[in-house]
Backbone as numpy.savetxt, mean C-alpha at the origin, in Angstrom:
# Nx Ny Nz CAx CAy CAz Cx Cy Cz
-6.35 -0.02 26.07 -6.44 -0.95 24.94 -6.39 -0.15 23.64
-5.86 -0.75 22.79 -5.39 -0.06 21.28 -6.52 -0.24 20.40
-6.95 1.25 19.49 -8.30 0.59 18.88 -7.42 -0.12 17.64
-7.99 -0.98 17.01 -7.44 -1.58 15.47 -8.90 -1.30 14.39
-8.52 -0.95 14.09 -9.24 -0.11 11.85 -8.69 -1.04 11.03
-9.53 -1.59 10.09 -9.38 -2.14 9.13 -8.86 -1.10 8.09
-8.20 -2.09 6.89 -7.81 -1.37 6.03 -8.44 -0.74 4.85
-10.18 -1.06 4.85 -11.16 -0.63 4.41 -10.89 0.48 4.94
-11.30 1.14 6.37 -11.71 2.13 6.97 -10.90 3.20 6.95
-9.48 2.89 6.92 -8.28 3.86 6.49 -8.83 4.24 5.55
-8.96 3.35 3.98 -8.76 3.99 2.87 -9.79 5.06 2.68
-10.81 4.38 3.66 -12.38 5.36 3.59 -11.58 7.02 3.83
-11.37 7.10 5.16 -10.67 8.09 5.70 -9.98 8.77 5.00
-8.12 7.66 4.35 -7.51 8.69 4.22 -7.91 9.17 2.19
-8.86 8.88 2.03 -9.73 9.59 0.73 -10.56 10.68 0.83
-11.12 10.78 2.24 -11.89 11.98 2.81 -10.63 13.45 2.36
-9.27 12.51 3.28 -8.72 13.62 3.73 -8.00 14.27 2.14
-8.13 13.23 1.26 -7.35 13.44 -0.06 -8.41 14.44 -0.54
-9.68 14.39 -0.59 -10.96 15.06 -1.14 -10.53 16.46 -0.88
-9.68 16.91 0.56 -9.75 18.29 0.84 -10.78 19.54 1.36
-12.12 18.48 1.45 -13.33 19.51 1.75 -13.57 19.52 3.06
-12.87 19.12 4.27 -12.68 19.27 5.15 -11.48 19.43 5.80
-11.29 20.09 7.50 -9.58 19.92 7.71 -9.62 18.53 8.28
-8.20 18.45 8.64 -7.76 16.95 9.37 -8.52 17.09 10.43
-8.65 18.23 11.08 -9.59 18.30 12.54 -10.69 17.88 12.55
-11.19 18.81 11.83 -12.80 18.26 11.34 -13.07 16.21 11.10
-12.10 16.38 10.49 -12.37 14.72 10.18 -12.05 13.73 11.44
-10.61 14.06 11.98 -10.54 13.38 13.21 -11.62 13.59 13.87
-12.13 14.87 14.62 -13.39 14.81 15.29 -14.75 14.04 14.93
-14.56 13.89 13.73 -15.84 12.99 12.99 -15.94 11.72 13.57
-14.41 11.00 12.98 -14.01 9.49 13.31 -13.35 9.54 14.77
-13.14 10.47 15.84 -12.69 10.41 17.18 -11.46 9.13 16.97
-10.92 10.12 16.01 -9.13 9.47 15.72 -8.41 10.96 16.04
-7.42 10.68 16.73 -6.39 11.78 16.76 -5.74 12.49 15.08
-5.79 13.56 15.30 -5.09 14.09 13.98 -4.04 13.50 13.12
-2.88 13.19 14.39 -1.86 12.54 14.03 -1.68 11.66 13.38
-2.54 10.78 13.90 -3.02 9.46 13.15 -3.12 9.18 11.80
-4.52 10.41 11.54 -4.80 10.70 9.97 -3.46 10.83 9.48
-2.46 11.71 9.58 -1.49 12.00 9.19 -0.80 11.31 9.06
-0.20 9.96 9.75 0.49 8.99 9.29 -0.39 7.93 8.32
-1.44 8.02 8.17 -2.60 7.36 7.44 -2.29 8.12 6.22
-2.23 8.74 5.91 -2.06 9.93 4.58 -0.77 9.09 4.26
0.52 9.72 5.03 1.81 9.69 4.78 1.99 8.15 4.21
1.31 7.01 4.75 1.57 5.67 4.46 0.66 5.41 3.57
-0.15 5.86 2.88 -1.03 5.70 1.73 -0.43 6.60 0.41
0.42 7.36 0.60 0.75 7.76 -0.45 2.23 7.60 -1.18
3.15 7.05 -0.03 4.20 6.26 0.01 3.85 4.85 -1.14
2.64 4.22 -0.20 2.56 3.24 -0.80 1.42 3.23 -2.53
1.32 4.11 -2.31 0.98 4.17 -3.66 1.59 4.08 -5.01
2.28 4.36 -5.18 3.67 4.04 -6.34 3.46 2.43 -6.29
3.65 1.61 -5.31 3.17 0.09 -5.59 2.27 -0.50 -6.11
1.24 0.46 -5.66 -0.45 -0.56 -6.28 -0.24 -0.15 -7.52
0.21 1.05 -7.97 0.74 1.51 -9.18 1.24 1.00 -10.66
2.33 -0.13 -9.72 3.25 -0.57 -10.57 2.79 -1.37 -11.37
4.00 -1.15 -12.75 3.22 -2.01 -13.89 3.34 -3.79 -13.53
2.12 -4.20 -13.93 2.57 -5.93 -13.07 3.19 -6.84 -14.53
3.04 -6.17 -15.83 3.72 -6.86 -16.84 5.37 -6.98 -16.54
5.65 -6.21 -15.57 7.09 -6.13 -15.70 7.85 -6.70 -14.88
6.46 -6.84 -13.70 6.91 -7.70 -12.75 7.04 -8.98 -12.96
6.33 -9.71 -13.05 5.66 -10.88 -14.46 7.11 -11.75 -15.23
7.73 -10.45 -16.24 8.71 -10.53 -16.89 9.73 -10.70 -15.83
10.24 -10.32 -14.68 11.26 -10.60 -13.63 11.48 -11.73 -13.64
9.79 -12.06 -12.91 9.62 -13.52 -12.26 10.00 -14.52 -13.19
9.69 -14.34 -14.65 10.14 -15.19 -15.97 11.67 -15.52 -15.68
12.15 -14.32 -16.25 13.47 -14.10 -16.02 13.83 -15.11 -14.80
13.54 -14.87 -13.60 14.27 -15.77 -12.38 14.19 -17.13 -12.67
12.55 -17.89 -13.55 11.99 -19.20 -13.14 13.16 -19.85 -14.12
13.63 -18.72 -15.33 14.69 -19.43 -16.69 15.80 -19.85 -16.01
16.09 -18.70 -15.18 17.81 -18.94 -14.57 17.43 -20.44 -13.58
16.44 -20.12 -13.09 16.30 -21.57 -12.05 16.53 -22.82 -12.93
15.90 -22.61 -14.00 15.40 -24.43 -14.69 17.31 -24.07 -15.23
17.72 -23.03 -16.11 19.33 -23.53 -16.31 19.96 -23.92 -15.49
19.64 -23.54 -13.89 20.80 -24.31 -13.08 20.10 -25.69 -12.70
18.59 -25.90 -13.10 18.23 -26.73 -12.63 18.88 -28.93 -14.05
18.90 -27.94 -15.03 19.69 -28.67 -16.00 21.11 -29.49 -15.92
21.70 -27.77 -15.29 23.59 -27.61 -14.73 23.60 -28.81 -13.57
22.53 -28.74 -12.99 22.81 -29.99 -11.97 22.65 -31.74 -12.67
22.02 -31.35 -13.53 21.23 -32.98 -13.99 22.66 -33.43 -14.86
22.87 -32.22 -16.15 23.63 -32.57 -17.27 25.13 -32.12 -17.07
């Protein structure tokens, strides 16, 4: 059976491993997670970081942008 970790418990983790004051070993042995693991836990937390990142004013402004083009075609159909 597959264990499942919340995404609390990752971030707990892969912040340990960001801290640096221990190795990956050490820590896997702590949490009796395989090394590997941590390591794709790292790799996918820092990937995704650039996202939580992103500026949301700009995103915001997209979504504007799309809702305008919608209501003009939504006009193009009426008028």
């Amino acid at each position: 059976m597959r264990k499942s970790y919340s995404g609390e418990f990752k971030a707990k983790v892969v912040l340990e491993i960001l801290k640096e004051e221990k190795t990956i070993s050490q820590i896997a042995s702590e949490y009796g997670i395989h090394p590997n693991q941590l390591l794709k836990w790292k790799k996918e937390a820092i990937r995704s970081l650039a996202e939580v990142l992103e500026d949301g004013r700009r995103k915001s402004d997209k979504e504007k942008e799309t809702l305008k083009n919608k209501i003009q075609e939504l006009y193009a159909e009426i008028g």
